[in-house]
N, C-alpha and C positions, 0 to 999 in steps of 0.2 A: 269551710267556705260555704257561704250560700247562692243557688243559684234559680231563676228566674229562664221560663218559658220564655223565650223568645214570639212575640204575638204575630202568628201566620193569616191571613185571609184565603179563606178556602170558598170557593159555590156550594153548596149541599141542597140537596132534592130531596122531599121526604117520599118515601116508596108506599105506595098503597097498589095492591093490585089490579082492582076495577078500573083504576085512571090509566090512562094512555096520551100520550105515549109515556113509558117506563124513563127514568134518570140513564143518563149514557151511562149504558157499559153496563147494564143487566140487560136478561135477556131468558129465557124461559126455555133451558137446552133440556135433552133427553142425555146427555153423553156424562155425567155425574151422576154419583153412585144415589145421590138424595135429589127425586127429583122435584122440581118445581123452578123458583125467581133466583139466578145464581148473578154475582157480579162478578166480572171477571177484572180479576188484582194486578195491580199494574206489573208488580213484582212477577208476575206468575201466578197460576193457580186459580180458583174462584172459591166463592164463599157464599154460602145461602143466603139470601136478603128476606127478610122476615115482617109482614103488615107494622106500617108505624115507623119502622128503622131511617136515618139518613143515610144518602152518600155523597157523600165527600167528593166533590172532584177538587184536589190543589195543583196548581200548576208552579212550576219550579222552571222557571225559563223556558224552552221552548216544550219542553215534556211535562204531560197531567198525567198525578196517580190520584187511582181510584181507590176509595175506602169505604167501609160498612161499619156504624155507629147506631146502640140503639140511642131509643127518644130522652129516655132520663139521664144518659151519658154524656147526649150531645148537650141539651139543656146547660149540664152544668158544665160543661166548659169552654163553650161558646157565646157570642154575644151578638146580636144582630146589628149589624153595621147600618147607621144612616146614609143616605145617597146625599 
């Protein structure tokens, strides 16, 4: 059988760190073992967000998870939606 990505609409922010304010849901903590720009996963946990990267927020009814995507990743499997 073949099967086919279901097409989601997600917001995504690209992360640079001079710019402020930051994409919701990073945030620049001391309390991770690697420090610097972490975003914290909806699932739990966080992930270092790295100059360039997107994030993702999707919302799924009334709850948004947060995601980190670099630039070449997101590019390709993304498409910019017209208003």
């Amino acid at each position: 059988m073949r099967y086919r990505k279901r097409p989601v609409v997600v917001t995504a922010e690209r992360f640079w760190s001079r710019l402020r304010p930051w994409p919701t849901g990073v945030c620049d903590c001391d309390k991770h073992p690697r420090h610097g720009p972490h975003l914290h996963l909806s699932e739990g946990g966080a992930t270092q967000v790295f100059e360039g990267d997107w994030v993702i927020t999707e919302e799924r009814g009334l709850l948004r998870f947060f995601s980190r995507i670099d630039h070449d990743t997101f590019t390709a499997e993304y498409e910019v939606l017209e208003a």
